[in-house]
N, C-alpha and C positions, 0 to 999 in steps of 0.2 A: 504494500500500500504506500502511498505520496505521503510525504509527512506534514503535509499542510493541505487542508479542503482546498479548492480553488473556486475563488467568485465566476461563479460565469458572468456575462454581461449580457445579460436579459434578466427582468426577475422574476422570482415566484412569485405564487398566487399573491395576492390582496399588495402587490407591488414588495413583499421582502427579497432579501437577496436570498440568492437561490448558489448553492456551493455544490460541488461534483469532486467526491472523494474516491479517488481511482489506484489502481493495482500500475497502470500502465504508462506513467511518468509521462504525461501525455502525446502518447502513440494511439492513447483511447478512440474512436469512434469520437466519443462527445466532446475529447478535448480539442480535436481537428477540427468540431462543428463551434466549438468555442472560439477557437483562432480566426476560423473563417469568418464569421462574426465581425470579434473583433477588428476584422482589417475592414470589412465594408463598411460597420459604424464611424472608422476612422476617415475612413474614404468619403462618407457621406456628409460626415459634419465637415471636411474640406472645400465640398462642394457649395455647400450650404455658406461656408464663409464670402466664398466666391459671389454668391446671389445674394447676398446681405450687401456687399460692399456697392454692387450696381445699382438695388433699390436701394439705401443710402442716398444717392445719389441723386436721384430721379426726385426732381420736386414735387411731380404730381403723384407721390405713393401717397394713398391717403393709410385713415388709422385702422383700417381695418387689415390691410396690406401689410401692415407694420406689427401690428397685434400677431395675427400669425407668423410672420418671420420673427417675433419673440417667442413664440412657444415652441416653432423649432430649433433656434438656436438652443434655448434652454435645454430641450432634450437632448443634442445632439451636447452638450456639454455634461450632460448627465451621463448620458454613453462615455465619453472620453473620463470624466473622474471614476466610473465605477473599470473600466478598463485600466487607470493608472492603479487604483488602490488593489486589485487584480493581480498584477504583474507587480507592482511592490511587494506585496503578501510573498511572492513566490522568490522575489533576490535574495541568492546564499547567504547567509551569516556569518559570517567572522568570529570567532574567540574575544574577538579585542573588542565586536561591537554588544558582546551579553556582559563584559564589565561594568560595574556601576560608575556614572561619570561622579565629578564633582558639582552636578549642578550645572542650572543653564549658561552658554555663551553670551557675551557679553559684544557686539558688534560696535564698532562706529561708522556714523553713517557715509563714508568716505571709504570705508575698509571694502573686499571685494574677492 
């Protein structure tokens, strides 16, 4: 078995997130239908930036036009954060990073 569930990026019922715990390090069936997903969501929300920037533009987009290119951006950014936190979940771990720190960093706003 994977030693971590993996978010798919679709959700379950009543909109919770929906995880796929697999023997097959994903060679799975489902995890191949997850990947694939994933990349047309990604694909989709690029597209979608693309047609945001044109209506933008366009003085006669009225609010209803705009209202819906808010609900799809929204989702398509919903897809894109549950696909980061997805693929977060799943980057190796280090020794050095289960250390307990000293507490948070300290930045200035200059630093980089």
């Amino acid at each position: 078995m994977s030693a971590q569930p993996r978010l798919l990026p679709w959700p379950g019922p009543a909109g919770k997130p929906c995880y796929l715990v697999s023997d097959s390090d994903g060679a799975g069936y489902l995890s191949r239908l997850a990947d694939e997903m994933e990349a047309v969501q990604l694909q989709m929300g690029a597209e979608l930036i693309g047609h945001a920037r044109l209506l933008l533009r366009d003085q006669k987009a009225d609010a209803r036009e705009l209202r819906y290119l808010s609900d799809r951006l929204i989702e398509a950014l919903q897809d894109a954060l549950r696909i980061a936190e997805s693929r977060g979940e799943r980057l190796p771990v280090s020794d050095d990073e289960c250390e307990p720190d000293d507490g948070p960093t300290q930045a200035n706003e200059g630093d980089e």
